[in-house]
C-alpha positions as CSV (number, residue, x, y, z in Angstrom):
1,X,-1.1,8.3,-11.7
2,X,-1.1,6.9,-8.1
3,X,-2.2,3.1,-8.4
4,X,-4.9,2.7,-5.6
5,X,-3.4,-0.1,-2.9
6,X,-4.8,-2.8,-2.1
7,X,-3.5,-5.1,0.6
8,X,-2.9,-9.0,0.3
9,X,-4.8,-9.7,2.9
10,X,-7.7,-7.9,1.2
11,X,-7.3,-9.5,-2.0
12,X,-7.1,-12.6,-0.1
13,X,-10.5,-12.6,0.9
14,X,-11.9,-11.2,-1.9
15,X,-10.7,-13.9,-3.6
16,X,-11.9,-16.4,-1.3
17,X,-15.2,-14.8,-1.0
18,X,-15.6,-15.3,-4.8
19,X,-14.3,-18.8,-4.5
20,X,-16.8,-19.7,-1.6
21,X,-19.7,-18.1,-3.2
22,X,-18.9,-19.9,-6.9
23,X,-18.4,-23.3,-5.0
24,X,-21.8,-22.9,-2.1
25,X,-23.8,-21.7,-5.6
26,X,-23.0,-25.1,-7.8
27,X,-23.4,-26.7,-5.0
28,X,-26.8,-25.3,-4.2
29,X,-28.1,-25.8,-7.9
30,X,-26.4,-29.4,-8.6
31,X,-28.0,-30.6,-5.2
32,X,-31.6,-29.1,-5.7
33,X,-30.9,-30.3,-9.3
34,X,-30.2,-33.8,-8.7
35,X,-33.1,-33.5,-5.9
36,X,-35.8,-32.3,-8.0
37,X,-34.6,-35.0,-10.7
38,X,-35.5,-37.7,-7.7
39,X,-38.4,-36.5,-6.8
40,X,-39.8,-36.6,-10.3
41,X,-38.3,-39.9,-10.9
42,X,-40.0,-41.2,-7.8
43,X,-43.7,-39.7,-9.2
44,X,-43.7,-41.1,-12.3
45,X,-42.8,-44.3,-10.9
46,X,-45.4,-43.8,-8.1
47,X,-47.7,-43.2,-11.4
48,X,-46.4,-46.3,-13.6
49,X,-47.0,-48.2,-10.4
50,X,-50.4,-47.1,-10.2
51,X,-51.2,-47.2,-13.8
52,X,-49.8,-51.0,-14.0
53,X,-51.7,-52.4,-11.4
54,X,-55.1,-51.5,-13.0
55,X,-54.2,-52.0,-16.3
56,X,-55.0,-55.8,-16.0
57,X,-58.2,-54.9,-14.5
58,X,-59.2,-52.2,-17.3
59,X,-58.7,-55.0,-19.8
60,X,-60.9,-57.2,-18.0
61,X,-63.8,-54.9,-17.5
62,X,-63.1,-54.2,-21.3
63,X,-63.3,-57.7,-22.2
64,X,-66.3,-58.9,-19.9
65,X,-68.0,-55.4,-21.1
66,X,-67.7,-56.8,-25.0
67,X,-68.9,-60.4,-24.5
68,X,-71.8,-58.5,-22.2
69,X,-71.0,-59.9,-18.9
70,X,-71.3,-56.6,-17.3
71,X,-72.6,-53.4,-18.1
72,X,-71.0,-51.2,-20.4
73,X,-68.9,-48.2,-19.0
74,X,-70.4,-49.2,-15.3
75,X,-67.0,-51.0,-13.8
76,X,-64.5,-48.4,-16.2
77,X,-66.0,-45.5,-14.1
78,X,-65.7,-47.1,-11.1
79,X,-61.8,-47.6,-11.6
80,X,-61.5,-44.1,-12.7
81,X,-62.7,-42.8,-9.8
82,X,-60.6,-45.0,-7.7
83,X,-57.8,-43.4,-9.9
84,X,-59.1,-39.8,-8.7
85,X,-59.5,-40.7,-5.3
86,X,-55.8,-41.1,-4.9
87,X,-54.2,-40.3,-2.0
88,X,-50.4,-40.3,-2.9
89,X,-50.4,-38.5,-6.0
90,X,-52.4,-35.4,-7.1
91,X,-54.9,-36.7,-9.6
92,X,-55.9,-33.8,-12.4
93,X,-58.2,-36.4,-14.9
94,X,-58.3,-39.9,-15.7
95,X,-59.8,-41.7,-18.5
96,X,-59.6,-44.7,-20.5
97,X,-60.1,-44.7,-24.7
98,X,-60.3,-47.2,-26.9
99,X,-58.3,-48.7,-29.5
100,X,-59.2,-45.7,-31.8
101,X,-58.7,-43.1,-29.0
102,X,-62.4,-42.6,-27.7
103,X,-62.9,-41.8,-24.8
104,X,-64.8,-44.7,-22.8
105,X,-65.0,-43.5,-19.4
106,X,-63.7,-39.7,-17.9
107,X,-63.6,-38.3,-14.9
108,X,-65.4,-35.6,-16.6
109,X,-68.6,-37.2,-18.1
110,X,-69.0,-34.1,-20.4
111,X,-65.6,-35.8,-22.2
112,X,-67.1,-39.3,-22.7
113,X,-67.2,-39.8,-26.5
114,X,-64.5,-37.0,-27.7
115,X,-61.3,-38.7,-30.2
116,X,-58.0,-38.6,-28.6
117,X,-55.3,-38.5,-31.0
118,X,-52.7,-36.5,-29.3
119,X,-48.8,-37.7,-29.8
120,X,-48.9,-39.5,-26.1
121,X,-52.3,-41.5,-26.9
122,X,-51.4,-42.7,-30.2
123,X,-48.0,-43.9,-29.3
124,X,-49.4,-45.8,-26.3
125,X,-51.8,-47.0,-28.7
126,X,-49.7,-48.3,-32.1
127,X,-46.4,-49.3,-30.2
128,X,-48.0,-50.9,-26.9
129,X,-46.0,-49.1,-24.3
130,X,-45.8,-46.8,-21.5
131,X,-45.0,-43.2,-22.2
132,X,-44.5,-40.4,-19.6
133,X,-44.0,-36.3,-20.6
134,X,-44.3,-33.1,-18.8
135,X,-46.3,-30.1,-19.6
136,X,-47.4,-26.8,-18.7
137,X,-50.4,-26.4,-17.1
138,X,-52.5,-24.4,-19.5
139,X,-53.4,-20.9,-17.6
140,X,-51.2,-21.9,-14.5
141,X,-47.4,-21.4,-13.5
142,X,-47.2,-25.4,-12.4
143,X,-46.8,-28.6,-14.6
144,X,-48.4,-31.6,-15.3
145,X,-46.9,-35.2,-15.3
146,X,-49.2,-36.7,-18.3
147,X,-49.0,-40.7,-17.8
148,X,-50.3,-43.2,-20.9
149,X,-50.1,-46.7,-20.1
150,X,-51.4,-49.4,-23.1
151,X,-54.1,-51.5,-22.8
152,X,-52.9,-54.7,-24.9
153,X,-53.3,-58.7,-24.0
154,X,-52.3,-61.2,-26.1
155,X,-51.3,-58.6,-29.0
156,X,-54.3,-57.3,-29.0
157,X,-55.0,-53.6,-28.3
158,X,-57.8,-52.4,-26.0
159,X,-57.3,-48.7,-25.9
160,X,-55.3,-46.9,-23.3
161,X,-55.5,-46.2,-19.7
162,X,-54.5,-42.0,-19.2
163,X,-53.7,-40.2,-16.2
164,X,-52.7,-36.5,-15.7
165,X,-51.2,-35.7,-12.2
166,X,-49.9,-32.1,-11.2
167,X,-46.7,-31.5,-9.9
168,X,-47.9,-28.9,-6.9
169,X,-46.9,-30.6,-4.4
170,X,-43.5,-31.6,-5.8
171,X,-42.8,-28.1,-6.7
172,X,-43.4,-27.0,-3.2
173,X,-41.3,-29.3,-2.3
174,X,-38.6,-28.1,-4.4
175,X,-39.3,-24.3,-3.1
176,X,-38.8,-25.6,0.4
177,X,-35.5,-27.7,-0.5
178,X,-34.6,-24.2,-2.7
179,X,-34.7,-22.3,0.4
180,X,-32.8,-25.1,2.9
181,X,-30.3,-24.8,0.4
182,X,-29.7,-21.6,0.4
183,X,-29.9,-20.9,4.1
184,X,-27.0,-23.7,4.3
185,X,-25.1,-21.9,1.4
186,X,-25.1,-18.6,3.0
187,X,-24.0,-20.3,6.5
188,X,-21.2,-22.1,4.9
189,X,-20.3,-18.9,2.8
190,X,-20.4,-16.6,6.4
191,X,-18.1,-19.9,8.0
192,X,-15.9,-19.9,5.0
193,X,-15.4,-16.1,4.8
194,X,-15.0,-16.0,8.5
195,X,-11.9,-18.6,7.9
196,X,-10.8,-16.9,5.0
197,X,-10.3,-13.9,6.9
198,X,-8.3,-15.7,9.6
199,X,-6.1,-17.1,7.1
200,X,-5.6,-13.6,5.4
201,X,-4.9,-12.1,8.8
202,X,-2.3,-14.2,10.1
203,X,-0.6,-14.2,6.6
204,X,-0.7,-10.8,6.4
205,X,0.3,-9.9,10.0
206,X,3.7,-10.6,9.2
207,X,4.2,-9.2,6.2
208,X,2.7,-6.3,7.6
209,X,5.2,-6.4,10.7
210,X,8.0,-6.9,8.2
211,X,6.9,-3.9,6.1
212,X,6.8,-1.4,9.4
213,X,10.2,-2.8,10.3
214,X,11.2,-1.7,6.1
215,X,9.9,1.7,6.7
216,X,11.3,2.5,9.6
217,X,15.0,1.5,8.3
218,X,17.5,4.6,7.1
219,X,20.4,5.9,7.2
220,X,20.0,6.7,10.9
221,X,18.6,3.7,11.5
222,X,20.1,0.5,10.1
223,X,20.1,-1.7,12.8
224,X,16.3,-2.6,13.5
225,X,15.3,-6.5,14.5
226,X,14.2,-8.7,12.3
227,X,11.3,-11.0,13.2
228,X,12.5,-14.6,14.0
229,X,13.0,-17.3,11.2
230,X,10.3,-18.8,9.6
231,X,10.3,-22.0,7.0
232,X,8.7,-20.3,4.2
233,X,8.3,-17.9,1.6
234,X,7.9,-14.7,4.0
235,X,11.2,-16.2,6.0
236,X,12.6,-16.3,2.5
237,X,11.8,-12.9,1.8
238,X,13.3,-11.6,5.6
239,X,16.2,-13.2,5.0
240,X,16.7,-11.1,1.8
241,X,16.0,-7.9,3.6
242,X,18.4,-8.9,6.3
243,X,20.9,-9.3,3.9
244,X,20.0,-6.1,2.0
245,X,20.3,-4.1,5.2
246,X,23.9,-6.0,5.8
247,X,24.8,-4.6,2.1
248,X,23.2,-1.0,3.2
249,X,25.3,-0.5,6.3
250,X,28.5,-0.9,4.4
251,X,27.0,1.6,1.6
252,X,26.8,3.4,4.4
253,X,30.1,3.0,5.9
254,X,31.6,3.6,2.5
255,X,30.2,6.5,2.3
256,X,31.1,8.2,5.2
257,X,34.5,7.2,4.7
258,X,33.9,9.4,1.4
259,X,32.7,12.3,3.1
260,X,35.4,12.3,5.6
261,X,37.6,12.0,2.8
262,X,35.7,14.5,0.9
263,X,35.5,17.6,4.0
264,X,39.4,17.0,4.5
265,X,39.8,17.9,1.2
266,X,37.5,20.8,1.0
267,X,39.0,21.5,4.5
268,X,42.5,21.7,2.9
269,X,41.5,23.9,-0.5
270,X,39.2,26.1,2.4
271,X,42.7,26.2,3.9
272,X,44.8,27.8,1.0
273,X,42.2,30.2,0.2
274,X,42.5,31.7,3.2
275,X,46.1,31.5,3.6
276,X,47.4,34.8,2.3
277,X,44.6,36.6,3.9
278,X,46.3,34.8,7.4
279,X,49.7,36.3,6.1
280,X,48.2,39.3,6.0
281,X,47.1,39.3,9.1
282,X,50.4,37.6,11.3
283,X,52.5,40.4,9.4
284,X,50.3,43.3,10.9
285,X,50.9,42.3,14.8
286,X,54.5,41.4,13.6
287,X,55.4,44.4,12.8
288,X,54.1,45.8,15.5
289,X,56.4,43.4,17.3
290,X,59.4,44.7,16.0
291,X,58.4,47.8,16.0
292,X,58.0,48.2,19.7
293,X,61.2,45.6,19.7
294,X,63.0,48.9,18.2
295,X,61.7,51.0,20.4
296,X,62.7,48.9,23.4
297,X,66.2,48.3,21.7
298,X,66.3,52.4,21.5
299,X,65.6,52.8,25.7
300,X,62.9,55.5,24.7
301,X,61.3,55.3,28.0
302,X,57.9,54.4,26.7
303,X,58.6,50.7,27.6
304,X,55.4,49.7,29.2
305,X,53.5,50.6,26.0
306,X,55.6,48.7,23.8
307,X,55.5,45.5,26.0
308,X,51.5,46.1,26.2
309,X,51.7,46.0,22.4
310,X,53.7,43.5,21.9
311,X,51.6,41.1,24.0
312,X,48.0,42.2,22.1
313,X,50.4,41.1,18.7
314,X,51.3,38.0,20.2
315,X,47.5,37.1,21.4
316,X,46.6,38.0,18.2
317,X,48.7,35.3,16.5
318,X,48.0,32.9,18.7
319,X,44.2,33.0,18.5
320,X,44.5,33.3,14.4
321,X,46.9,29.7,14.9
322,X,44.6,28.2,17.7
323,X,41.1,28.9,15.0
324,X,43.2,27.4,11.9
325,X,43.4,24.6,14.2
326,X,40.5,24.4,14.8
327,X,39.0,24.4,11.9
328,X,41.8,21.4,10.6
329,X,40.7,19.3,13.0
330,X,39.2,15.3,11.9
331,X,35.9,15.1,10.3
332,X,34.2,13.1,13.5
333,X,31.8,15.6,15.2
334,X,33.4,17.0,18.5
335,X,30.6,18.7,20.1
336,X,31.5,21.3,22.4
337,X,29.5,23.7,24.8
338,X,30.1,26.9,23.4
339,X,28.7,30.2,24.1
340,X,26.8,31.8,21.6
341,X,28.0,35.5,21.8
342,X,31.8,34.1,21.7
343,X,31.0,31.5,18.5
344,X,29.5,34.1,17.1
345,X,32.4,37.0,17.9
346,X,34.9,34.3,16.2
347,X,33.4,33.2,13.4
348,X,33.3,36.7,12.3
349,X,36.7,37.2,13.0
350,X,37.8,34.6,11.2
351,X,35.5,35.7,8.1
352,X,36.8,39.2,7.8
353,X,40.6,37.6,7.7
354,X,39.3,34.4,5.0
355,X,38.0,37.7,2.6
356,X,41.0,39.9,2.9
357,X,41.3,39.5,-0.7
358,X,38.3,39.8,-1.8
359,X,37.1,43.7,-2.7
360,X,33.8,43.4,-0.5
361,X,32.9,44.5,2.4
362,X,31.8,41.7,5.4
363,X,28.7,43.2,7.8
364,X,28.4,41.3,11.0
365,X,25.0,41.0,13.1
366,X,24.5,38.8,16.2
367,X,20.5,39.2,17.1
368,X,20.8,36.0,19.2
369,X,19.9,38.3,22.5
370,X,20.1,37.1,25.7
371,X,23.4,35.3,24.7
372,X,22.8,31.2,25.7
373,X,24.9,28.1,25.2
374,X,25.2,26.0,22.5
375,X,26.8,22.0,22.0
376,X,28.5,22.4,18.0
377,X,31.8,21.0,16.9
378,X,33.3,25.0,16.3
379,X,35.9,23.7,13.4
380,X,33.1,22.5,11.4
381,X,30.2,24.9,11.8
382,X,33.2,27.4,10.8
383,X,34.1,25.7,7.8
384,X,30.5,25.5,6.4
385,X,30.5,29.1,7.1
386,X,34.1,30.4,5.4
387,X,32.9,28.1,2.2
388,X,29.5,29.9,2.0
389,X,31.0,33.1,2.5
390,X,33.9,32.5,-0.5
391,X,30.8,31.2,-3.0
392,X,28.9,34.5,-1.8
393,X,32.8,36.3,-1.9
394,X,32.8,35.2,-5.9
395,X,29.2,35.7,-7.0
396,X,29.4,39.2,-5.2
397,X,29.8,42.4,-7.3
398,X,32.9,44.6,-6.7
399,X,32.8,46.7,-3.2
400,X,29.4,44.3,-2.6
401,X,27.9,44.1,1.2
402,X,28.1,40.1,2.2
403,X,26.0,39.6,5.7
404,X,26.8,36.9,8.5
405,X,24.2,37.2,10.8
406,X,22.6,34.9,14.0
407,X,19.3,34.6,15.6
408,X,17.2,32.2,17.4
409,X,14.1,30.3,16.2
410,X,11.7,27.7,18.0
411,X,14.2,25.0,18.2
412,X,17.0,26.1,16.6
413,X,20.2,28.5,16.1
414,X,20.5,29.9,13.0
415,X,23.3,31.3,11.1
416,X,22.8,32.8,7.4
417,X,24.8,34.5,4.7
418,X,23.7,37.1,2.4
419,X,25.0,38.5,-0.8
420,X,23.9,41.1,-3.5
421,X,25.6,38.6,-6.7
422,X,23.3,37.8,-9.3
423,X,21.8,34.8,-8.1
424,X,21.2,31.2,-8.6
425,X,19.7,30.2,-11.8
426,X,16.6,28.8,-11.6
427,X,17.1,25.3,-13.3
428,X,20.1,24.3,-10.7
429,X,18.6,25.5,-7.6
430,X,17.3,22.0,-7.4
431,X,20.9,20.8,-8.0
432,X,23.1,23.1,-6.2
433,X,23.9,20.5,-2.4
434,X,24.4,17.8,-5.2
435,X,28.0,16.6,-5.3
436,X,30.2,17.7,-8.2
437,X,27.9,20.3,-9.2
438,X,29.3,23.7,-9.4
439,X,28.4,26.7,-11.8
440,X,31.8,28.2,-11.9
441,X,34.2,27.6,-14.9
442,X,36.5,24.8,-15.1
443,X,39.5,25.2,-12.6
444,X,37.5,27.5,-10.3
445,X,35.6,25.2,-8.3
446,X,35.3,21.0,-7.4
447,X,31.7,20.9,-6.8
448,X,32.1,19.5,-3.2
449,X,31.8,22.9,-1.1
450,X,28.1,22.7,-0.7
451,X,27.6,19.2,-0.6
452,X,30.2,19.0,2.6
453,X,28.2,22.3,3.9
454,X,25.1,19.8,4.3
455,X,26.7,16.8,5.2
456,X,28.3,18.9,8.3
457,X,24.8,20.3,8.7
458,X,23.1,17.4,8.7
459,X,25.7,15.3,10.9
460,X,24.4,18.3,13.8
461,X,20.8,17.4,12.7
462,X,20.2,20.5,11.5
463,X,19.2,21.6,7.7
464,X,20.3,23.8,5.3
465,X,18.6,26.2,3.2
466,X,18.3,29.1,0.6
467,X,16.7,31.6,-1.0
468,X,17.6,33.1,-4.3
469,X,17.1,35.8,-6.7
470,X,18.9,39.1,-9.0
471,X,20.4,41.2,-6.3
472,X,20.1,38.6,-3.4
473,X,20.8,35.2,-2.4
474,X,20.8,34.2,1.5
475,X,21.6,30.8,2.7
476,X,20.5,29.7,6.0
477,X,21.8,27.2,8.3
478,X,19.7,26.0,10.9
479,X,21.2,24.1,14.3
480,X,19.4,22.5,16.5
481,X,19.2,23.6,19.8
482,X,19.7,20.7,23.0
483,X,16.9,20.6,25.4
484,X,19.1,22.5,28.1
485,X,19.2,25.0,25.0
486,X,15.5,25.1,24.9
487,X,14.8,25.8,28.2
488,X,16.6,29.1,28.1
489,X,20.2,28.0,29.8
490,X,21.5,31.7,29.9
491,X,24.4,33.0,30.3
């Protein structure tokens, strides 16, 4: 299963986003918090205030209204409606009760007389001091601030005064603070994601440089530049890829020190295997030689034939020496320009004496038509041929057809060979340009051929392919053709 990517710089700010958001969020509740705390504490202590200053007063209209000074009720209902004429606080009711909770004197006269003896009243009452609580307004969504304050002089206990104000105002307030304080959270959470992304880019714009530079790196391609030095982690981590790609070019070097090592010695086994077949074919123009040598020896008269004869013999000899050397040369590429129709004439000349022993028969077809010119190194295209042609030589059936054939492509020259054996198995057609892999029984083959076939191939920048089944197997070699190539340079 493919793991879904995700870049740093991405989780970067996603992590930073989650950061700024937690942090502008506690901030944003502690500070409306602690505000809506203060702005309680500072209405309670606008209502204590209040509530202390006529508390003396209350008393004294209390006490003159028992010894019958003044009027009964007439000076109480004059402070409570001072009380409800407030203009600082938002004054619900006030009343004043007396030491048994009765009411004395209400802002609503329909309450004068009723008994009081809620939790707030009676403590103010019994204990003598102020007490303060909060409730929900009955029917409403808003509170109320309920205030009792005692009425007591000289130990003596008078009643109390009460006073419910309503928190509206505060609330609204609050909403308006709640709304400030968002609209600043959301600004410092845009600022802070807007830095947050800065910071991701710029530490992901190298890492991202440095991972372009990574891909691009291969076999072909192991000296790329490195990005300067840098005092950090990602400078840390450069300086291990340099010296990763310092460790990869002497892989490299080893290992075409291998392969050299590895097509010489194909080149020489290639070599033996075709060695009585080039016996075979220096003793034909040789005794041709002598032959003709006899007949000059004998003064027949026929001496302009026999010198014509022995000159084809010789040529003959000389090009079968002149292609083994070729083919023996060093395993650096020596490209050559080379024209198709004669590479082509050659190679198969060279194939039909490499499988002289072998009972097959060797059909040649050159469709590369009209002939052009092509830049190979001929020794090694010819040894990636003869070594497919003895693998298809030994999986051939007796008296089978092998076929060498060229033709053109877009691009590219191709050469492929062709037998009638029984084909590749299906489990190592994955396996077969591996090195040391070989299907034939111990002592018959080293498991190099095909790998050295594809390293040649590849060192032209070409490819090499097949195609098996029962009854037919056909390797392909494709070469790439130059640009002069491409445009049609003709013979």
């Amino acid at each position: 299963m493919t793991r879904r990517f995700i870049s740093i710089k991405t989780q970067f700010v996603l992590i930073a986003m989650l950061m700024v958001a937690l942090s502008s969020t506690l901030w944003g509740v502690f500070a409306w918090k602690t505000e809506r705390n203060l702005l309680y504490s500072n209405l309670e202590n606008e209502g204590r205030q209040m509530l202390t200053s006529l508390s003396s007063p209350i008393i004294n209209a209390l006490v003159y209204e028992e010894m019958g000074v003044i009027e009964e009720g007439g000076l109480l209902d004059n402070f409570i409606e001072e009380i409800m004429k407030n203009s600082t606080l938002k004054v619900v009711s006030a009343f004043v009760t007396d030491q048994n909770g009765k009411v004395l004197a209400h802002n609503q006269y329909t309450e004068y007389g009723k008994q009081y003896d809620d939790l707030l009243t009676r403590t103010a009452i019994t204990e003598g001091r102020y007490q303060a609580s909060l409730q929900k307004q009955p029917g409403q969504s808003g509170t109320l601030l309920n205030m009792a304050m005692p009425l007591h002089i000289y130990q003596k206990s008078w009643g109390a005064l009460r006073v419910v104000v309503s928190t509206a105002p505060l609330e609204a307030q609050l909403q308006a603070l709640a709304r400030r304080i968002a609209a600043t959270s959301l600004a410092f959470f845009l600022l802070g994601m807007a830095a947050s992304y800065l910071i991701g880019r710029s530490m992901a714009r190298p890492l991202q440089r440095l991972s372009e530079i990574m891909a691009s790196v291969s076999t072909d391609n192991l000296l790329v530049e490195l990005p300067p030095d840098r005092p950090d982690e990602i400078g840390k981590l450069q300086e291990s890829f340099r010296t990763m790609l310092e460790r990869l070019r002497q892989s490299e070097a080893e290992r075409k020190r291998a392969v050299t090592q590895l097509v010489q010695s194909e080149k020489l086994a290639s070599l033996g295997k075709i060695v009585a077949g080039v016996a075979h074919e220096v003793n034909n123009p040789l005794g041709a030689i002598n032959a003709s040598i006899y007949n000059l020896e004998q003064k027949s008269g026929n001496q302009l034939r026999n010198m014509e004869i022995i000159k084809q013999g010789v040529e003959r000899i000389e090009r079968i020496v002149r292609q083994l050397s070729d083919f023996s040369r060093t395993a650096s590429l020596e490209l050559q320009p080379l024209a198709s129709e004669g590479f082509f004439s050659e190679c198969a000349e060279f194939s039909r004496v490499a499988l002289k022993r072998f009972d097959v028969e060797l059909v040649t077809e050159d469709r590369c038509a009209p002939a052009l010119m092509l830049q190979l190194d001929k020794g090694k295209i010819q040894q990636v041929l003869l070594n497919l042609l003895f693998n298809a030589a030994q999986a051939s059936p007796l008296r089978g057809i092998i076929r060498l054939s060229a033709q053109l492509t877009p691009g590219y020259y191709q050469l492929e060979v062709e037998d009638q054996g029984s084909g590749i198995p299906p489990e190592a057609q994955r396996t077969v340009f591996d090195i040391f892999y070989t299907t034939k029984h111990a002592g018959e083959g080293t498991g190099i051929g095909l790998a050295i076939c594809k390293s040649i191939v590849e060192m032209h920048g070409g490819t090499i392919t097949f195609s098996s089944r029962p009854g037919k197997t056909v390797f392909t070699v494709s070469l790439p053709l130059t640009p002069t190539e491409n445009g049609n340079e003709l013979l």
